[in-house]
C-alpha positions in Angstrom: -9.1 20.4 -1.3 -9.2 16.7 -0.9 -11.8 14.7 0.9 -11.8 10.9 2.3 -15.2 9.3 2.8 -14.4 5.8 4.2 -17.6 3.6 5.3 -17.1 2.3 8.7 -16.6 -0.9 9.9 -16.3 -2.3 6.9 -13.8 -5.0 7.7 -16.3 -6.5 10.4 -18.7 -6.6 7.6 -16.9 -8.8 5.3 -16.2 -10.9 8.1 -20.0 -11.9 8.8 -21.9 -10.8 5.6 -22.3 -13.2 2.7 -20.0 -11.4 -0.3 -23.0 -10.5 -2.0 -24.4 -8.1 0.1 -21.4 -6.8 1.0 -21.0 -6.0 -2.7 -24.0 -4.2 -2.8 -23.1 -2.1 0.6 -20.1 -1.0 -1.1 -21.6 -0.4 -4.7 -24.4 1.8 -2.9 -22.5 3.4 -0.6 -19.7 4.7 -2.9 -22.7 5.5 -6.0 -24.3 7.5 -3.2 -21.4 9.5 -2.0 -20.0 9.7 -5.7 -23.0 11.2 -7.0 -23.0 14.2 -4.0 -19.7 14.6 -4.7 -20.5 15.9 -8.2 -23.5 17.8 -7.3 -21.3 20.0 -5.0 -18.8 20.7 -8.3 -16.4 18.2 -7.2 -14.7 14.9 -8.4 -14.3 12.2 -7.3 -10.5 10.4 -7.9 -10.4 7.2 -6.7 -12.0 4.5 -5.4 -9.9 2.3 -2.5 -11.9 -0.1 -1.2 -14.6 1.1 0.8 -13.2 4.9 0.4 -14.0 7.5 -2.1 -11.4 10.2 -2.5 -12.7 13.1 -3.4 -11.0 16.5 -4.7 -11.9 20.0 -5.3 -9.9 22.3 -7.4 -9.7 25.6 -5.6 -8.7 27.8 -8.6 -8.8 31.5 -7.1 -11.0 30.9 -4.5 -10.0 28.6 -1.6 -12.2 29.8 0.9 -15.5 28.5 -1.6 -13.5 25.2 -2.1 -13.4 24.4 1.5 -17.1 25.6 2.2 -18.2 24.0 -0.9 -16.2 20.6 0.5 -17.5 20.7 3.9 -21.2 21.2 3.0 -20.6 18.0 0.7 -19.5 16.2 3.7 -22.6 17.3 5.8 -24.6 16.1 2.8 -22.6 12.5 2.6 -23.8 12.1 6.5 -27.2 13.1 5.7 -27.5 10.9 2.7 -26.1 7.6 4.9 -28.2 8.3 7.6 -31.7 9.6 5.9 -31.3 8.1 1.9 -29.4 4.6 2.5 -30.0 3.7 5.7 -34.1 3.4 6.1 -33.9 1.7 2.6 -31.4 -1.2 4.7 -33.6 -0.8 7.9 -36.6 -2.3 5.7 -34.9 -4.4 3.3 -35.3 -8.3 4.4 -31.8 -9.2 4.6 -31.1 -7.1 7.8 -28.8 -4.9 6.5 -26.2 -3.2 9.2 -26.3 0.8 10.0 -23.9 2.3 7.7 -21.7 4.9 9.0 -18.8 7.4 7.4 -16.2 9.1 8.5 -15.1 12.1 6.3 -11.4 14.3 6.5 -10.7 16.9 4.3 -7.5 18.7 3.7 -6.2 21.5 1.9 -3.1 22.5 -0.1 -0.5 21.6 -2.9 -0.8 18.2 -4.7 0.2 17.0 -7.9 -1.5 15.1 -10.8 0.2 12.7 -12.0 -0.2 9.7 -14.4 0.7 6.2 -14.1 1.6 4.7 -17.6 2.4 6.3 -21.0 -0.8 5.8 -22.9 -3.7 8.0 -23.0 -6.0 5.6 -21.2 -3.3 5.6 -17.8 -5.1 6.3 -14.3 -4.0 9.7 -13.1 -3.7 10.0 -8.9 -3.3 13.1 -7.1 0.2 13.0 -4.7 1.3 15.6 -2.0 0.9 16.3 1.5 -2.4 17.1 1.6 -3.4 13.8 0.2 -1.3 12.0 3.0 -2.5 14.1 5.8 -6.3 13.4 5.0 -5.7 10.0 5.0 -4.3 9.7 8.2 -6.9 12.0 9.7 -10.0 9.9 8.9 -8.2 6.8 9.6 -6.6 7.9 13.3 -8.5 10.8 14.5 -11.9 10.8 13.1 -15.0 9.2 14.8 -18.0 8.1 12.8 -20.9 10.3 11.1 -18.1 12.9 11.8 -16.2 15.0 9.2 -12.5 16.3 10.2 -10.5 19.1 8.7 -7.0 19.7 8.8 -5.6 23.5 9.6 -5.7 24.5 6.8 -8.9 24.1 5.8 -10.2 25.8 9.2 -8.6 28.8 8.8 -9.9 29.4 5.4 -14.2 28.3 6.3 -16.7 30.7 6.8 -16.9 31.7 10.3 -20.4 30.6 10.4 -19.1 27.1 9.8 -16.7 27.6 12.6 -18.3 26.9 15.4 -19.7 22.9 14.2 -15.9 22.2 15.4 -13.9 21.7 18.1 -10.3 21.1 17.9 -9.1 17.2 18.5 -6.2 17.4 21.6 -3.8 15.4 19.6 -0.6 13.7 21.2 2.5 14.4 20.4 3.4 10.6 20.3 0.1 9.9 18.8 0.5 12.3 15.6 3.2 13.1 13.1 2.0 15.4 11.1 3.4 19.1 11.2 2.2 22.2 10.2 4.4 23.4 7.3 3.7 27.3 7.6 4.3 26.9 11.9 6.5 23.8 11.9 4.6 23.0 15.1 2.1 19.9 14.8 -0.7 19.9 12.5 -3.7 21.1 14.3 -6.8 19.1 13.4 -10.6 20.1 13.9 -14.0 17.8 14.1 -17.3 17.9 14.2 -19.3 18.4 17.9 
């Protein structure tokens, strides 16, 4: 199961905020979300920018991975909103809101590793990994978390109803659904 946790309107930030703060946004933001992450039994893979991707390994139990991911997500929003945020609201520098937007996907990826040495980065490749990148970029709004198909079928049904299904374009999407070969279905939060 991976999981994209991008700050929002970052770019604008950089724009108008001395590099300084904005350094301290992002080192905040992403220590924050990285240490959730790990309370929920997850790990986090990479740092882009302003994203943290996220990953957790389902072993025999994909149904707990995607709870267990989605209940991080809820606690990434919580933690922007009620932990970072009123420390920025009171802070002298006027501080923006911070905001997140949050996919997660599910399905085969690969580890690899870059290099030949022991110290090389490992990245995780695959389909999943694309597909939650291009939901949180294209399709998910902010203080939101999206989920692909295949992580909806497989939550708890008690979860089910914080969605609703995101009418998607033909011409605006190109993801399919590799089980259906129809397009990907993908699912937010009300």
């Amino acid at each position: 199961v991976v999981m994209y946790a991008d700050l929002v309107g970052s770019t604008k930030m950089s724009m108008v905020l001395p590099v300084e703060r904005m350094a301290k946004i992002i080192k905040a933001f992403s220590h924050e979300l990285s240490s959730v992450v790990e309370s929920y039994n997850g790990f986090v893979l990479k740092y882009v920018g302003d994203a943290v991707i996220a990953f957790f390994p389902s072993g025999f139990n994909k149904y707990l991975s995607c709870d267990t991911a989605f209940q991080c997500a809820k606690s990434m929003i919580n933690v922007i909103e009620n932990g970072i945020n009123p420390i920025l609201e009171k802070d002298k520098d006027n501080y923006p809101k911070l905001a997140v937007k949050i996919a997660i996907d599910e399905g085969e990826n690969l580890v690899i590793q870059f290099g030949y040495d022991k110290s090389a980065p490992i990245d995780l490749i695959g389909y999943p990994m694309n597909v939650a990148a291009e939901i949180e970029e294209s399709l998910t709004a902010p203080n939101k978390i999206s989920v692909g198909n295949n992580v909806y079928k497989l939550l708890h049904p008690t979860i089910l109803s914080e969605f609703e299904e995101i009418q998607i374009k033909e011409t605006e999407w190109k993801y399919i659904d590799l089980e259906t070969n129809s397009l990907y279905k993908v699912y937010t939060t009300k």
